[in-house]
C-alpha positions in Angstrom: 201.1 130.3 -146.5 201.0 129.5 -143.0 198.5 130.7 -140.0 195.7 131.4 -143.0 192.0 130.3 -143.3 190.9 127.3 -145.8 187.5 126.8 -146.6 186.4 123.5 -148.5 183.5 123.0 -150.9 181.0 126.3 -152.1 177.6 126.9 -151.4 175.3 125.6 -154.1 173.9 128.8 -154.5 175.0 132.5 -154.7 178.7 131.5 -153.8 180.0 134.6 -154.7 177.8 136.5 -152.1 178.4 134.0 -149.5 182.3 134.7 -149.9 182.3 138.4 -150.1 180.2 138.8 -147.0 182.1 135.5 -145.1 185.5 137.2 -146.2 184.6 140.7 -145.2 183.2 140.0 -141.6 186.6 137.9 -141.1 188.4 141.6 -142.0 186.3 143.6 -139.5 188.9 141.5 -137.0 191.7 143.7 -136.8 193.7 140.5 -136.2 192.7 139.1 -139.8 192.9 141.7 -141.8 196.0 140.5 -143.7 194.7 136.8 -143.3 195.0 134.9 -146.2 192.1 132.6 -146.7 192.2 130.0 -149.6 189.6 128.4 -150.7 189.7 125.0 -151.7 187.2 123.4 -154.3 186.3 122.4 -158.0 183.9 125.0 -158.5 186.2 127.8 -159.9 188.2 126.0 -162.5 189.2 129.3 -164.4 189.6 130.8 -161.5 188.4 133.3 -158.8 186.3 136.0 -159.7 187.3 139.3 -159.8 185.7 140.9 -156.7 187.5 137.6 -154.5 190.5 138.3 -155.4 190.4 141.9 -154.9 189.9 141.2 -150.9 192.6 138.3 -150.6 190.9 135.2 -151.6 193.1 132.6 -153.3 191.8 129.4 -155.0 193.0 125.8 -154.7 191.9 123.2 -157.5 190.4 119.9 -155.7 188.4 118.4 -153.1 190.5 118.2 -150.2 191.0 114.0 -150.2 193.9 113.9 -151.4 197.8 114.4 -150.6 198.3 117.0 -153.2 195.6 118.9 -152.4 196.6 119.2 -148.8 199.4 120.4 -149.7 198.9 123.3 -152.2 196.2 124.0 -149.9 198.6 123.7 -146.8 196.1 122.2 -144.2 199.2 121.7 -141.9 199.8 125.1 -141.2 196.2 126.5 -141.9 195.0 128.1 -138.1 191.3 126.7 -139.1 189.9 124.5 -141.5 186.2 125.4 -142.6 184.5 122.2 -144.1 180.9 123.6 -146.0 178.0 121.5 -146.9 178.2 120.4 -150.7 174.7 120.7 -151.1 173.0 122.4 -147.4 169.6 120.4 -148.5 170.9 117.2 -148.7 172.0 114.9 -145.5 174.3 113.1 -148.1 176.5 115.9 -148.0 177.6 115.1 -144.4 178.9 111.8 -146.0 181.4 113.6 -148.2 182.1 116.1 -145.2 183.1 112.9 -142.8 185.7 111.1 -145.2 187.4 114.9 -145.4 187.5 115.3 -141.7 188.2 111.7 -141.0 191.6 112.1 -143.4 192.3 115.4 -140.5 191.7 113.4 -137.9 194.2 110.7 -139.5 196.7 113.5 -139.7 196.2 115.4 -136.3 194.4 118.2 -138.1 190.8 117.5 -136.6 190.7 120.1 -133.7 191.5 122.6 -136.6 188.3 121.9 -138.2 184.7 123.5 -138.4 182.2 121.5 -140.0 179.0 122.1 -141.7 176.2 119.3 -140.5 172.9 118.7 -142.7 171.3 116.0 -140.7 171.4 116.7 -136.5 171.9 112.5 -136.1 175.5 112.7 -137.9 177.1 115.7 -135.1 178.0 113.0 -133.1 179.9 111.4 -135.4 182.1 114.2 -136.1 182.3 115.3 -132.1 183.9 111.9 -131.5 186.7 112.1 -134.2 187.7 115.7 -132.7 186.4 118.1 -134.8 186.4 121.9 -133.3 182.7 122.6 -133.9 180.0 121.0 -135.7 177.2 123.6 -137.2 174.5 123.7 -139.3 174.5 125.0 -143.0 172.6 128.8 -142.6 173.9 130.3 -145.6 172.2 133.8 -144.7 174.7 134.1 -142.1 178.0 133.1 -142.5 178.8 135.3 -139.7 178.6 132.7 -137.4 181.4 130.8 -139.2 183.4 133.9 -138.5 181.9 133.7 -134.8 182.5 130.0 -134.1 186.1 130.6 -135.6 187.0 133.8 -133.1 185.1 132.4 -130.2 184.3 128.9 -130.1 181.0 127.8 -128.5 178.9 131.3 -129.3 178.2 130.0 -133.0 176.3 127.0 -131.2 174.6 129.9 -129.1 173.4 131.9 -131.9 172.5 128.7 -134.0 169.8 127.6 -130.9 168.4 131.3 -131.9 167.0 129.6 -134.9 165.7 126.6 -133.6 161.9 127.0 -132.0 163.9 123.8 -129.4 166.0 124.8 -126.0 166.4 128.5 -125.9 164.6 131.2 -127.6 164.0 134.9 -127.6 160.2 136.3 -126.7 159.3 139.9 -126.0 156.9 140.5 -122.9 155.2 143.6 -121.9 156.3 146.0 -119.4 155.6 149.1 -118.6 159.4 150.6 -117.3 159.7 154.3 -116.1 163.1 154.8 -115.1 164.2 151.9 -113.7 167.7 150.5 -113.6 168.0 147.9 -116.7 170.6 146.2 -114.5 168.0 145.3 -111.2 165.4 144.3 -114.3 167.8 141.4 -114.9 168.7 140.3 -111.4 164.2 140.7 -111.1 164.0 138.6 -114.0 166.8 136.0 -113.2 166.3 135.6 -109.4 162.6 134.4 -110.4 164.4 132.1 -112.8 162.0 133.6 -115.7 164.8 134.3 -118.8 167.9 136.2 -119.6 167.0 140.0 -120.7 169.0 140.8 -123.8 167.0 144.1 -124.8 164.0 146.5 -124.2 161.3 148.0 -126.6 161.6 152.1 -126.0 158.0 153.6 -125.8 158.7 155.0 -129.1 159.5 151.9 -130.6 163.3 151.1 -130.6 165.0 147.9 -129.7 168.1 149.3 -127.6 170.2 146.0 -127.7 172.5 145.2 -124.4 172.1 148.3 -122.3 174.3 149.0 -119.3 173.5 148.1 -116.6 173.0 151.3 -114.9 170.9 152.8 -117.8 167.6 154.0 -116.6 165.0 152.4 -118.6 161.9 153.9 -120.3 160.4 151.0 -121.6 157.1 149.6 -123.4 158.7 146.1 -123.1 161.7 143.7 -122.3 162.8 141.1 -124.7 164.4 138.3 -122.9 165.8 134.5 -123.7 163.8 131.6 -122.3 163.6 128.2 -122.1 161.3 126.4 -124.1 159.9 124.3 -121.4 159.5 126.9 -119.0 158.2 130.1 -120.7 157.3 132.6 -118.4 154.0 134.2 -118.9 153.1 138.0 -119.2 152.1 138.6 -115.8 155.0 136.7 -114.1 157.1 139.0 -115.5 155.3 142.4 -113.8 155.0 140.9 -111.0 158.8 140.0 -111.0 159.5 143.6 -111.5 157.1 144.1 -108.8 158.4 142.8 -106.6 162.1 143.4 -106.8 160.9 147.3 -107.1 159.3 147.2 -103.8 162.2 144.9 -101.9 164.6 147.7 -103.2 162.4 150.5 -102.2 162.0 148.9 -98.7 165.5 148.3 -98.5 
């Protein structure tokens, strides 16, 4: 194997799940849809499952600290390394986690790797020894193991969605008839108010990332923010406002 995935340790819980879904968004990438990925723990002593092996998973008996291991697994020639919280509840997980990625780093594997972090005060730890990206355990979503894997950097994006800290989405009213969703975000952004991402139809509908030429009929706008600076509901109309009649008396 060479150019394939490895994924050490298993989710405590519902591993099988996590897998298939983890496994299956990596084959919506037309690049990795032949990938090998190999996962590398204790947990599956008889073997993989049925419904892993039927999309490609293979299994390597061990914990990843030793030579042997490293081998079968082929960590040399694996194109990323995927260390998982052993337990996502318990900061003493990250302990286990370091001594694996300290042995990469030892080797010249480190920039390979994408660790799981429990407690926030141990990411620094693993950002000085090299690793590629250090992310918190959110077994709901092991997308964004896929993400920080095909573009690094937008996993840490996406992760700040969960977090009520830095940036966050919020939905304000306003009442849009026919405007250009493109000068909404230049209204928005030259009054240094948020990002808009999406707007709220009249019937209802979140329409995700519109063009920017799409004429908007619109209830509401939902838009990232900053934490410390959230705009409030009448700063945003009068945003629109007043970009509106700046265009119109253009």
């Amino acid at each position: 194997m060479n150019k394939h995935i490895v994924v050490v340790n298993t989710p405590k819980y519902n591993r099988e799940t996590y897998f298939t879904r983890f496994i299956s968004q990596i084959r919506e990438n037309q690049m990795h849809r032949k990938t090998p990925v190999v996962l590398l723990n204790t947990d599956y002593a008889d073997g993989l499952p049925v419904e892993l092996e039927r999309i490609g998973a293979r299994h390597v008996y061990g914990h990843g600290n030793h030579e042997t291991e490293i081998k079968q697994a082929n960590l040399y020639e694996a194109e990323h390394i995927l260390i998982l919280a052993r337990d996502e509840y318990d900061d003493e997980s990250d302990s286990l986690s370091f001594d694996l990625a300290y042995r990469l780093k030892e080797k010249g594997l480190a920039y390979r790797a994408i660790v799981e972090c429990v407690d926030d005060e141990n990411r620094e730890r693993f950002r000085r020894i090299g690793v590629k990206s250090v992310i918190r355990p959110i077994r709901s979503y092991p997308e964004i193991l896929v993400r920080a894997m095909e573009s690094p950097g937008s996993e840490l994006i996406i992760e700040d969605m969960f977090t009520w800290a830095g940036d966050h989405f919020m939905r304000f009213p306003a009442w849009l008839e026919g405007d250009r969703w493109g000068d909404v975000v230049i209204a928005m952004m030259s009054a240094n108010l948020g990002t808009p991402l999406a707007y709220v139809s009249k019937e209802g509908n979140v329409i995700l990332h519109p063009p920017a030429d799409e004429k908007v009929v619109a209830q509401s706008i939902i838009m990232l923010v900053r934490t410390e600076a959230i705009p409030s509901d009448a700063q945003v109309r009068e945003a629109i406002r007043m970009f509106v009649s700046k265009q119109a008396s253009a």
